[in-house]
KETORKE-6011 format. One record per residue: x, z, y of N, C-alpha, C, O, CB in turn; residue in one letter. Coordinates in steps of 0.1 Angstrom, whole numbers, plus 5000, padded with zeros to 4 digits. Glycine has a CB too. Layout:
! residues N
XZYXZYXZYXZYXZYa/...
This chain:
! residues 323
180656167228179456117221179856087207181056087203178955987228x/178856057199178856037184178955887182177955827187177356107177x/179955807175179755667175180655617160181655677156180555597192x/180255497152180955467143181755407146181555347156180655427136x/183055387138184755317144185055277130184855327119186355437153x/185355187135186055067121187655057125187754987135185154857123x/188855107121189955127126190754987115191954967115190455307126x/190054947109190854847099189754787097188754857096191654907085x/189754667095188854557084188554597072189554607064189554437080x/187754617068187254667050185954647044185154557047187254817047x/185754717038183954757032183254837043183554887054183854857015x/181954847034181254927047182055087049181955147060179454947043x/182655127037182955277034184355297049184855407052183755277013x/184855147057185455157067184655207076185155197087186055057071x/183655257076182355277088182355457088181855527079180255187082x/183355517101183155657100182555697114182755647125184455747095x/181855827111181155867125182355947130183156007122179555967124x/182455947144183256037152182856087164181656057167184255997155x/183356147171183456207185184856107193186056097190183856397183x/183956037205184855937208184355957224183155977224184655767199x/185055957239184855947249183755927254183355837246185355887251x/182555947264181455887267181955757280182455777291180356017273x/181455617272181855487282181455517296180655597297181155347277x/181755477306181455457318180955347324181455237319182355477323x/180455337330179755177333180455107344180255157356178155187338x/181254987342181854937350180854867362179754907366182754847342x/181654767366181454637376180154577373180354477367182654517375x/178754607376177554507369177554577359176654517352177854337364x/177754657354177354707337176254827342176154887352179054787326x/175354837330174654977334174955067318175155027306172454947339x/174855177321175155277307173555287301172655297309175955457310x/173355287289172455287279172255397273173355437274172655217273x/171755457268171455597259170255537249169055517251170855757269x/171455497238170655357225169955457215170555527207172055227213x/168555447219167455477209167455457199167055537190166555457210x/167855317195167855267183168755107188168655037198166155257175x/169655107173170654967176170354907162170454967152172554997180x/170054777163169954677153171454687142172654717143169754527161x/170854647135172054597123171554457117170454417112172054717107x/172954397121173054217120174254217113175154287112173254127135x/173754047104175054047098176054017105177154017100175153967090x/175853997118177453957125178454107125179754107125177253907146x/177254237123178154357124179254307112180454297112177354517123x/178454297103179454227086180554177091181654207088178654087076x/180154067101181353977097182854087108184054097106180953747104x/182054127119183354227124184054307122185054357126183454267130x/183054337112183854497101184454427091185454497087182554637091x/184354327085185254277078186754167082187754147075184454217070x/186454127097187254067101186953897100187653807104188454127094x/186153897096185553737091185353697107185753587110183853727079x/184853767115184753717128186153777136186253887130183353777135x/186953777142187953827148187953927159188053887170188553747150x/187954077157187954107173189054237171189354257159186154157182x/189554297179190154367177189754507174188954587179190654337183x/190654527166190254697159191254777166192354727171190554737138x/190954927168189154997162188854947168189354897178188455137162x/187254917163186054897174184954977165184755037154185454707177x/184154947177182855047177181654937171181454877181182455117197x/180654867160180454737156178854797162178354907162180954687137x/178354677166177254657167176954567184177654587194176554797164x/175554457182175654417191174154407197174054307204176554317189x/173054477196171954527198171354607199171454697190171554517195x/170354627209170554737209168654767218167954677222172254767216x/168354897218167654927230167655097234168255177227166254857227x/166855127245167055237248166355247262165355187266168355257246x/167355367271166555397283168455417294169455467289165155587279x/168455367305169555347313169955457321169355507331169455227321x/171055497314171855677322172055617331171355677339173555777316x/172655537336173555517351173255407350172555377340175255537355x/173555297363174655217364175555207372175755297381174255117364x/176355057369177455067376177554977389176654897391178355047366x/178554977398178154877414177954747413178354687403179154877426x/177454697423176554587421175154567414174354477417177154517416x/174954647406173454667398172854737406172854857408173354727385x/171854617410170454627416168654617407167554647411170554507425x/169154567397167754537391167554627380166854587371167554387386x/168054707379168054837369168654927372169754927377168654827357x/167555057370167655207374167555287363166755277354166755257384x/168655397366168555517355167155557355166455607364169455657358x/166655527339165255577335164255437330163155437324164655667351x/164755357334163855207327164455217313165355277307164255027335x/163255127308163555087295163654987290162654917290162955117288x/165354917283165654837283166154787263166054857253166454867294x/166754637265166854597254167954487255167754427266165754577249x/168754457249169754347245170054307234169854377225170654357249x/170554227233171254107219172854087223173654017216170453907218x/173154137234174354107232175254167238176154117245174653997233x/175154277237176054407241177254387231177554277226175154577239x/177954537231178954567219179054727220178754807229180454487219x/179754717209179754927205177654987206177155087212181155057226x/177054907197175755017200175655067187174455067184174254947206x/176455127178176555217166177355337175178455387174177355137152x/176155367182176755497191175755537199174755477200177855467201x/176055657204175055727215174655667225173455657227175455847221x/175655587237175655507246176555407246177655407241175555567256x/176055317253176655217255176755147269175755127275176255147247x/178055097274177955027290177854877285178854817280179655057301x/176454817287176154707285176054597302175454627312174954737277x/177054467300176454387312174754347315173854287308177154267310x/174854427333173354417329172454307331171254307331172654497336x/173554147333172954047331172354037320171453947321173553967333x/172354097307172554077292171254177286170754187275174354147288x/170854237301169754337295167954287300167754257312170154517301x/167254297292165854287297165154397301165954497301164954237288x/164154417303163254517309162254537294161854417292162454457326x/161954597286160354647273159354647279159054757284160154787265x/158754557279157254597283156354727276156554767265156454477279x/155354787286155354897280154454907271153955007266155254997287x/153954767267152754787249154254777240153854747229151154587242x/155254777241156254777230156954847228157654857238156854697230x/157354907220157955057216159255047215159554997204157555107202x/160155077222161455127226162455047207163554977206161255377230x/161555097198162155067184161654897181162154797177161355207171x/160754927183160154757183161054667190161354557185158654727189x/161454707203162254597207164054557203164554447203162154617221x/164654697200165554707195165454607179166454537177165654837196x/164554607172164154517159163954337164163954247156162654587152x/163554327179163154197177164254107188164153987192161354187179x/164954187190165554107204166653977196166353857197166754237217x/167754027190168353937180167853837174168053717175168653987173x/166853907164166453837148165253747159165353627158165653977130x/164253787169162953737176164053597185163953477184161853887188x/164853667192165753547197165753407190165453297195167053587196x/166553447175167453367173166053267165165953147163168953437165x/165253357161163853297153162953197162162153107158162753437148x/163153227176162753147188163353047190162652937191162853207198x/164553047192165452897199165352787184165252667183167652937204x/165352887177165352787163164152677160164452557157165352887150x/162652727162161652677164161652607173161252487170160852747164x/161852647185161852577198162252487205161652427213161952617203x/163652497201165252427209165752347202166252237206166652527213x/165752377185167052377182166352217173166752107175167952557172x/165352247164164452167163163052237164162352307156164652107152x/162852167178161152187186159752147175159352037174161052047200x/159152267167158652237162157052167163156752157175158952297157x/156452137158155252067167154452037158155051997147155451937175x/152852067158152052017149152051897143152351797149151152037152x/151751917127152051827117153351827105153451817093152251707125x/154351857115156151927112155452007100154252047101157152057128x/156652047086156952057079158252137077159352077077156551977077x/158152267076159552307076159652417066158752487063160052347090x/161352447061161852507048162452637057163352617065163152407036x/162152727055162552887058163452957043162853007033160752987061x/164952957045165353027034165253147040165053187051166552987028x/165453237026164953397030163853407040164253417052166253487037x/162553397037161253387044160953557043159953597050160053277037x/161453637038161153787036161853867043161453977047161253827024x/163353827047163853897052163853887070163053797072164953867046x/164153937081164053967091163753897100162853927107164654007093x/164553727102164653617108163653567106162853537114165553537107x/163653527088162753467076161253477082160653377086162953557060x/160853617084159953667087159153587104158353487105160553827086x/159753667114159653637127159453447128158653397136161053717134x/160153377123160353217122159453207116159053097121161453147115x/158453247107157753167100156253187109155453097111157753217083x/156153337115155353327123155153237138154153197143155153437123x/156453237143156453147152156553007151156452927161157153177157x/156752997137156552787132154952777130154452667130157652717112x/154252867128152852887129152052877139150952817141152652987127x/152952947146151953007161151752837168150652797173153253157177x/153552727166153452617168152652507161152452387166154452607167x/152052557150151252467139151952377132151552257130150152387145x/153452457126154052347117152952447105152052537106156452327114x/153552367094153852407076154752487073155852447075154252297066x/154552597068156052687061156252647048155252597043155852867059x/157252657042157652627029159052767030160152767037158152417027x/158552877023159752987025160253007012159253027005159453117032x/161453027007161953096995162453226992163353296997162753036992x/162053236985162153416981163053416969163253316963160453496975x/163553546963163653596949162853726940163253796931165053636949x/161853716945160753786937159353766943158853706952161053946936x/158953866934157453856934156753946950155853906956156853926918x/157354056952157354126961157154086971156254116979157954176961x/158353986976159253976986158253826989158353787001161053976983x/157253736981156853646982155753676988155453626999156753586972x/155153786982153753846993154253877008153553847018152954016986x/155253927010155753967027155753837034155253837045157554037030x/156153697027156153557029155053517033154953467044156553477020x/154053517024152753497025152153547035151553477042152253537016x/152453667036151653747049151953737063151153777072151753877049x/153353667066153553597074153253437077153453387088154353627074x/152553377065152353277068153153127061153253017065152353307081x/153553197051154653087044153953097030153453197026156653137044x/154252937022154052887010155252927005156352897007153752757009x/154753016996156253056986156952956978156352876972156053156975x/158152946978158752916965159953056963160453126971159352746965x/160053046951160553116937161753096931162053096919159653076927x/162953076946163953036938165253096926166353066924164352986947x/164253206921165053266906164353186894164853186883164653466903x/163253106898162453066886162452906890162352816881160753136885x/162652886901162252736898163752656910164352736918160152706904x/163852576910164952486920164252456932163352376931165452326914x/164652496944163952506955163652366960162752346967164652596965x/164552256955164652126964163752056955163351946958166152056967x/163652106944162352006933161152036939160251956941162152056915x/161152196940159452226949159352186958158152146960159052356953x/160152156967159652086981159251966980158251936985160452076991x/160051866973159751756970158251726961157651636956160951726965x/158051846961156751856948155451876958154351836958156852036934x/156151966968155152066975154651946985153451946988156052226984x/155651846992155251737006155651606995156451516997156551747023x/154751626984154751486979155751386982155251276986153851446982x/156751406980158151336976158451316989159551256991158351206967x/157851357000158551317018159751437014160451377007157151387038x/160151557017160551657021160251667035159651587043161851657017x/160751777037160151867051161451787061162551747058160352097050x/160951797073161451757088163051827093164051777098160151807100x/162551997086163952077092163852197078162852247072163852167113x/165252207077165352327069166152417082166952377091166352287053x/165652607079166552687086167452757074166952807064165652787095x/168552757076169252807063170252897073171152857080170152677052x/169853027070170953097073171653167061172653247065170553177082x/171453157052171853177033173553117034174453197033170553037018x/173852977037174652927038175552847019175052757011175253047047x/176952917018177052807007176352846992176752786982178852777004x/175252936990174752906982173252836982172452846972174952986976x/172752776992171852656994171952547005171152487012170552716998x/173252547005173352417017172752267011171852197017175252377022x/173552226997173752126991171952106987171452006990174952156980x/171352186982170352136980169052166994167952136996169952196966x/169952227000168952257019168552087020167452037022170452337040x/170252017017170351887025169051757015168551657019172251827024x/168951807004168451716992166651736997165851646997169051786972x/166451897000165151857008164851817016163651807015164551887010x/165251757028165151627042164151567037163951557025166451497045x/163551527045162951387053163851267052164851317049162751407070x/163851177053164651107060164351117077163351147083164550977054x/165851077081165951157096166051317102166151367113164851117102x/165951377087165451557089166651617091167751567088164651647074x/166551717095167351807106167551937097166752017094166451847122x/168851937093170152047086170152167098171052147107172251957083x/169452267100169952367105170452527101169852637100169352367111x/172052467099172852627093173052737104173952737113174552607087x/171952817101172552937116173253087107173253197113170653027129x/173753077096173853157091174653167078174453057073172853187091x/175653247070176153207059176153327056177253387058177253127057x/174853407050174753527041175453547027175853657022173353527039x/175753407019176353407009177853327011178553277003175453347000x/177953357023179553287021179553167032178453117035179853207004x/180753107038181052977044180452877031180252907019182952967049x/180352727042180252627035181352517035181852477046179052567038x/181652497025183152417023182952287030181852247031183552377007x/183852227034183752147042183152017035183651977024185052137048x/182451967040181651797037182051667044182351667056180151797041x/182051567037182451427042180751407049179651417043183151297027x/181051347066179951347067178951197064177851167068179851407080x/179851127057179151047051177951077040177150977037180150987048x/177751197033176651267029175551227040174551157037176951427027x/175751277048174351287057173451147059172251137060174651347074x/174451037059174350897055173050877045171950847047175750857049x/173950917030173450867017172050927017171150877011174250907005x/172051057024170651167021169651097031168451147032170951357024x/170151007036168651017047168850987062167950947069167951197047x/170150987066170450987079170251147085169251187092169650877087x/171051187082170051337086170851397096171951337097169751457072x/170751497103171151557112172051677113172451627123170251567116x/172551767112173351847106173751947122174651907129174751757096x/173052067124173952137135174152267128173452307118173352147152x/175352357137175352477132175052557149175952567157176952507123x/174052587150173652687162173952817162173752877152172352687165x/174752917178174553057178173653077186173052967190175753137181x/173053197192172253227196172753267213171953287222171653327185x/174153287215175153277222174653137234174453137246176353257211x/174653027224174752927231172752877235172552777242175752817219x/171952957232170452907238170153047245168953087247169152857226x/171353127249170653237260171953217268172853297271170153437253x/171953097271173553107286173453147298174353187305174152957292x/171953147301172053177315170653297315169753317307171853007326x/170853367325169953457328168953447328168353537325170053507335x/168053297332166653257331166653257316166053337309166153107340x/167553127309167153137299166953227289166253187280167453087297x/167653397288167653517286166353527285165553537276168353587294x/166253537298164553607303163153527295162153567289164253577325x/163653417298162353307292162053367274160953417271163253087292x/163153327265163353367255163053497251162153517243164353357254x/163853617260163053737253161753817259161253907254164053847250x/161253747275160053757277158853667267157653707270160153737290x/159053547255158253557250157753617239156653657235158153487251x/159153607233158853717223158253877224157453917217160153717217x/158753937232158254087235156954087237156054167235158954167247x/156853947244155053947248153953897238152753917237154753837259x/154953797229154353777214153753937208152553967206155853717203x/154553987206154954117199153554187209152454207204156754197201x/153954207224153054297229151254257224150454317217153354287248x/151154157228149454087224149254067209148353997204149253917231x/150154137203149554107187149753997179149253987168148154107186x/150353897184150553747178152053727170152253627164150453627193x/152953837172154453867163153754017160153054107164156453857174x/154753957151154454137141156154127130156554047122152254137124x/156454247137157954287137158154387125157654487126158354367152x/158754367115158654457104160054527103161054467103158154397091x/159854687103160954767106161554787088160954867080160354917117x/162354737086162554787066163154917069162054977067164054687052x/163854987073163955117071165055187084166055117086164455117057x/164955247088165455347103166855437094166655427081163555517113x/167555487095168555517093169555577100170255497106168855457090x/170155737100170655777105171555687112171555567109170855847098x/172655767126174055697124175055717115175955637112174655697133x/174955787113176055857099175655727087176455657081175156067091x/174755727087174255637070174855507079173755517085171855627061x/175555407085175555297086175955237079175455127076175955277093x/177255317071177555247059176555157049176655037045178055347051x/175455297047174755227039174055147042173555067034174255277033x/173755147057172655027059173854847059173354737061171555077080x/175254867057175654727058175454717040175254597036177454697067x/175454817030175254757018174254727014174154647005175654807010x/173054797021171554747017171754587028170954507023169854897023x/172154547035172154387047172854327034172054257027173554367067x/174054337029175154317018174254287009174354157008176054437013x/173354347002173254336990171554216989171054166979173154506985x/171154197005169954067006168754146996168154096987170553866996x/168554256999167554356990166554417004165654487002168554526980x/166854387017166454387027164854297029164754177027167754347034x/163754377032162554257036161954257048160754257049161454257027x/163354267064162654277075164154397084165354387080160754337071x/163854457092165254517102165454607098164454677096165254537116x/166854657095167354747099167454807108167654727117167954747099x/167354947114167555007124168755097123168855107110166355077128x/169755177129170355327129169855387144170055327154172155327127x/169155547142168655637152169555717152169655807144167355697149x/170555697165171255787169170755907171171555997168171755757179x/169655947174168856087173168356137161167456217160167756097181x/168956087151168356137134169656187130169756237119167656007121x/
């Protein structure tokens, strides 16, 4: 089969297509034939080594498609359903042997590509609203990058809950995609994001910030709080955040500070199911609306980690092993 291999830590230009073995599906695993596999920044951090795993590898960890085999013990999936996950590995490839605890079933108002776009970014946009800080009418909350993929999906589901969006952008473009999901823009090439908020909720600040941007908006993420308001870093698009005395959280407000994975609110198989049966069903009835930025060969992966790289992105990446 056709699959990308990262044989060293590097830039994206480490991302080459080859001819590599077709996987087999072990113990509980079923084999996949990936229609389309998401592109996440975690692929970033494994092709660069920022996350640790061992090379070569095959990078990607989403995925969807339709199931070649499986393997013994798998009972609840048969060659020919159509399936989706968030946390496979190697799906920058033709197939993949994914655990089939790890896989859902697509409902069939949802398009094989649609689910591959929302299982991750709809996940992680879910527990965040829900779990991580439960949002609830009245709530007040700051969406950095409101245009981009997460940005997107979160603002409609802090909606669907009846908070307030408050999302930040860097253009004019990217403010209308905000809008149209349902977020009050701010403008942070033109204006200081933590003055608008404070401008925007009349000197309260908002309840929760989601910052997956990282160290270039932590410091002022924390200056827009509530008092008592809830720091949530799921993400460091611009880099780690240097370490803080947490006596800050003190001076600002008493505030709250977690760093959530998405790892840790899908542990168990119900909760899997709960999670990405609402989202797909969001999606199926018209109430999420999933925006695809651009489909992309597998060959082009490279380029799709320098367009993720470069935050010029307004919604998912895809690579179509069949293009």
């Amino acid at each position: 089969m056709k699959a990308i291999r990262v044989d060293a830590p590097g830039g994206p230009e480490v991302m080459r297509l080859v001819d590599v073995p077709d996987p087999k599906p072990g113990e509980g695993e079923a084999l996949v034939r990936i229609e389309a596999a998401g592109v996440n920044f975690i692929d970033v951090y494994h092709r660069t080594g920022a996350y640790a795993l061992p090379f070569p590898l095959v990078p990607g960890q989403e995925g969807a498609g339709t199931v070649a085999a499986v393997g013994g013990g798998v009972t609840e999936f048969a060659a020919g359903d159509r399936v989706a996950f968030a946390a496979g590995s190697g799906t920058y490839a033709e197939l993949a042997s994914v655990p089939a605890a790890r896989l859902v079933q697509i409902p069939s108002a949802v398009s094989t590509k649609q689910a591959a776009a929302a299982m991750l970014q709809g996940m992680t946009a879910h527990y965040l609203a829900t779990s991580t800080y439960p949002l609830k009418p009245g709530d007040t909350c700051l969406v950095h990058a409101a245009a981009g993929g997460v940005g997107q999906l979160l603002t409609q589901i802090a909606k669907l809950r009846g908070a307030r969006v408050l999302g930040t952008v860097s253009s004019e473009d990217k403010a209308k995609l905000a809008r149209e999901a349902g977020a009050e823009t701010i403008l942070y090439t033109k204006e200081d994001f933590a003055a608008a908020v404070r401008r925007m909720t009349g000197g309260a600040g908002v309840q929760v910030v989601y910052d997956g941007v990282g160290r270039d908006t932590f410091e002022k993420s924390l200056d827009s709080l509530a008092v008592r308001g809830t720091m949530v870093l799921f993400g460091q698009a611009s880099g780690a955040v240097p370490p803080i005395d947490p006596q800050i959280l003190n001076q600002k407000g008493s505030l709250y500070l977690t760093r959530p994975t998405l790892a840790h609110y899908t542990r168990t198989r119900g909760e899997l199911l709960s999670r990405a049966g609402e989202v797909l069903g969001w999606i199926a009835s018209g109430k999420l609306n999933v925006r695809v930025f651009r489909e992309l060969p597998l060959s082009e992966a490279a380029e799709a980690h320098r367009l993720l790289e470069s935050r010029r992105t307004t919604g998912k990446l895809l690579l179509i092993p069949g293009i």
